[in-house]
NUDO-460516 format. One record per residue (C-alpha): residue number from 1; x, y, z; residue in one letter. Coordinates in Angstrom, 1 decimal, always signed. Layout:
BEGIN
{num:NUM&X:X&Y:Y&Z:Z&residu:A} $
...
This chain:
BEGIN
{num:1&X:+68.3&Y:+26.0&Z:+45.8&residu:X} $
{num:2&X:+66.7&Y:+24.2&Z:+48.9&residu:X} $
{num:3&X:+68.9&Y:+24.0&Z:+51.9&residu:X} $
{num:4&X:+68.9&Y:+20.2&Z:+53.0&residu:X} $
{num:5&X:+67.6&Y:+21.4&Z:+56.3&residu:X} $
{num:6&X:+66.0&Y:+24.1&Z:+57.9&residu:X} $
{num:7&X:+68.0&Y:+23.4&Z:+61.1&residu:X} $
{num:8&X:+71.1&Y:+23.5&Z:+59.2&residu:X} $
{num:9&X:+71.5&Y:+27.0&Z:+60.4&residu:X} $
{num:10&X:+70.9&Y:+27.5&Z:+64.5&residu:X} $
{num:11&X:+68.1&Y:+29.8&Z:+65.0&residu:X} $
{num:12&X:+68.5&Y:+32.6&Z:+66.1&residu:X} $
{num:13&X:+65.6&Y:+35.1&Z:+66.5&residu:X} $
{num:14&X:+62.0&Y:+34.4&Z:+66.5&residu:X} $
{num:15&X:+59.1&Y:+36.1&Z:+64.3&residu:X} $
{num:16&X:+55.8&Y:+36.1&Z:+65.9&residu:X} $
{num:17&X:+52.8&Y:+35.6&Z:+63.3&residu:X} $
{num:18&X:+49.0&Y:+35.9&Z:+63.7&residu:X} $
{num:19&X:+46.8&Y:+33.5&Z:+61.5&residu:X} $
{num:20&X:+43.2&Y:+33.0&Z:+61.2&residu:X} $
{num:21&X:+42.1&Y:+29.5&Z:+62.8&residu:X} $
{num:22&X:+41.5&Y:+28.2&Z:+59.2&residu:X} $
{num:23&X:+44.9&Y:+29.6&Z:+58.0&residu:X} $
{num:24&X:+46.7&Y:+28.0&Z:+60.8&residu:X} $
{num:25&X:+45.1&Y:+24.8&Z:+60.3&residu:X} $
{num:26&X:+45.1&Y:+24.4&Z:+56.5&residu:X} $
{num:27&X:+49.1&Y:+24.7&Z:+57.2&residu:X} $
{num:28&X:+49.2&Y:+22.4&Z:+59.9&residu:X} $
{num:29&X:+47.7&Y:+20.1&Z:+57.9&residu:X} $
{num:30&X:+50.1&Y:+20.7&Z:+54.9&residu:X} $
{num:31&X:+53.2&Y:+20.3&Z:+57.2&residu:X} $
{num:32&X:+51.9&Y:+17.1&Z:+58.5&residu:X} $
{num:33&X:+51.5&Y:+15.8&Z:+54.9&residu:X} $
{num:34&X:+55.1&Y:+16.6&Z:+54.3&residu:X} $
{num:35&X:+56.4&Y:+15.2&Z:+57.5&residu:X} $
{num:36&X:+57.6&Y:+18.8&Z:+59.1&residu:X} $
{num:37&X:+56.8&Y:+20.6&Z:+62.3&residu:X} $
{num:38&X:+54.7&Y:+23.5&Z:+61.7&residu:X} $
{num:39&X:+57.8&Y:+25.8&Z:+62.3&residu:X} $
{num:40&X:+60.0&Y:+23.9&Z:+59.3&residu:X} $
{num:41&X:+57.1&Y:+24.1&Z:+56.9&residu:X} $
{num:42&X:+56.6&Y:+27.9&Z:+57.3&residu:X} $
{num:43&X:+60.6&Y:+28.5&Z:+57.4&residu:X} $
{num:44&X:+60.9&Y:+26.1&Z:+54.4&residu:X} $
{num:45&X:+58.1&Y:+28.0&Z:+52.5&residu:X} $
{num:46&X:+58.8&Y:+31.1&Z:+53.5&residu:X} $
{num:47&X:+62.5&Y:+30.2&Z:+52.2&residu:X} $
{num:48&X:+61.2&Y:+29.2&Z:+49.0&residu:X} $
{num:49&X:+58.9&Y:+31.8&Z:+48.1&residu:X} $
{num:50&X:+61.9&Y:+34.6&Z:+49.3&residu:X} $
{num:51&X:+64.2&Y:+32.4&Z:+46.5&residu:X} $
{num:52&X:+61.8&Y:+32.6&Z:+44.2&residu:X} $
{num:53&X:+61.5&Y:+36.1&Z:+44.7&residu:X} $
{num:54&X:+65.1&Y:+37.2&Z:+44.5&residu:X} $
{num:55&X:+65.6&Y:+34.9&Z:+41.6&residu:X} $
{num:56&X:+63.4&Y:+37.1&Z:+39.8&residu:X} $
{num:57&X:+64.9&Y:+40.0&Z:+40.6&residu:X} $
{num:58&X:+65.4&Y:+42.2&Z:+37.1&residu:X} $
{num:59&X:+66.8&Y:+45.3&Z:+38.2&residu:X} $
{num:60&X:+70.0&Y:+45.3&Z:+39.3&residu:X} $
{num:61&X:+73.2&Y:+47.8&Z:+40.0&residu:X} $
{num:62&X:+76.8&Y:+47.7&Z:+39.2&residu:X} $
{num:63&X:+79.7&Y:+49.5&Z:+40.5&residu:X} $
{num:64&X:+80.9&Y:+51.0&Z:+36.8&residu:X} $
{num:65&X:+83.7&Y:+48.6&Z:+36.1&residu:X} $
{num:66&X:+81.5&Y:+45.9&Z:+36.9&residu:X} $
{num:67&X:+79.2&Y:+47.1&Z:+34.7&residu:X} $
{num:68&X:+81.7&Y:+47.0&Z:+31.8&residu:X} $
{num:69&X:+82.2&Y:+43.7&Z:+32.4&residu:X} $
{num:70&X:+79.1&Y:+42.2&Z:+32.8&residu:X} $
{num:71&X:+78.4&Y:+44.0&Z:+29.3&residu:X} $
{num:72&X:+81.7&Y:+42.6&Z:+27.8&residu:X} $
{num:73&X:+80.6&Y:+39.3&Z:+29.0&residu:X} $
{num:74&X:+77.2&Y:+39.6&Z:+27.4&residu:X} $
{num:75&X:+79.0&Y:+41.1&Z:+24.2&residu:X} $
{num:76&X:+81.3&Y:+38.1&Z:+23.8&residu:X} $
{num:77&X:+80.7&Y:+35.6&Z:+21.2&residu:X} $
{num:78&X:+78.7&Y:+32.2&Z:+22.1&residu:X} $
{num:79&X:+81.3&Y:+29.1&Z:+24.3&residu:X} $
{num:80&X:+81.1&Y:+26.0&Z:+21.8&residu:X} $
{num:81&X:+80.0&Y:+23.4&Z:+24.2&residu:X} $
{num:82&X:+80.1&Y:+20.2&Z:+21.8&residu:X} $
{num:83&X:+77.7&Y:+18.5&Z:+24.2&residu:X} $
{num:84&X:+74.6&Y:+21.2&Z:+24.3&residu:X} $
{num:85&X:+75.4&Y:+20.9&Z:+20.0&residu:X} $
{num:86&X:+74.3&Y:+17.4&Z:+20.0&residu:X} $
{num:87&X:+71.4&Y:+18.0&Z:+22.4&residu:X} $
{num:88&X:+70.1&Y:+20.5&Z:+20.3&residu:X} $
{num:89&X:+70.6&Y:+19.0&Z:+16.8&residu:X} $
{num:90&X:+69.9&Y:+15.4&Z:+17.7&residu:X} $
{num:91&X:+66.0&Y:+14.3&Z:+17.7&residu:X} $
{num:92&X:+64.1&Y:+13.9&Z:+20.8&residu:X} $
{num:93&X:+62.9&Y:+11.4&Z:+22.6&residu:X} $
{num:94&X:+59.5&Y:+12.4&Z:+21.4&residu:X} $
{num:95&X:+60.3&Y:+11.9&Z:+17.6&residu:X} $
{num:96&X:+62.3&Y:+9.1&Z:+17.9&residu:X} $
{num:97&X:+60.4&Y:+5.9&Z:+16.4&residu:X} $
């Protein structure tokens, strides 16, 4: 999830970064493409990669209660959602003729 703007939050501390002429300038030229200052394209890509990251997190602890739940959840039969039914029984748009 993509905040609508980098500036959404006031900055508030700075990060000092040393790039290779050729590195700097291949991102300069991606942030022009894109219509952002250098800063908001390294802060927007440097967002997304760190969502990415934490979105793949796969090890994860629980306070033991928690962890009860979370299994009880897991444990509990399927939600009937009449909507996702249709979805999955109906044909595609690909098969349709």
């Amino acid at each position: 999830m993509r905040p609508a703007s980098v500036k959404a939050e006031s900055a508030s501390t700075r990060v000092n970064l040393r790039f290779a002429p050729t590195v700097k300038a291949m991102i300069r030229q991606a942030a022009q493409l894109r219509q952002f200052t250098l800063t908001d394209f390294i802060v927007r890509s440097a967002q997304d990669a760190a969502q990415t990251v934490l979105a793949e997190q796969t090890r994860f602890i629980l306070p033991a209660e928690q962890w009860r739940a979370f299994n009880a959840a897991l444990d509990a039969p399927a939600k009937e959602i009449p909507a996702l039914r249709r979805l999955l029984t109906e044909p595609s748009v690909f098969e349709k003729s």
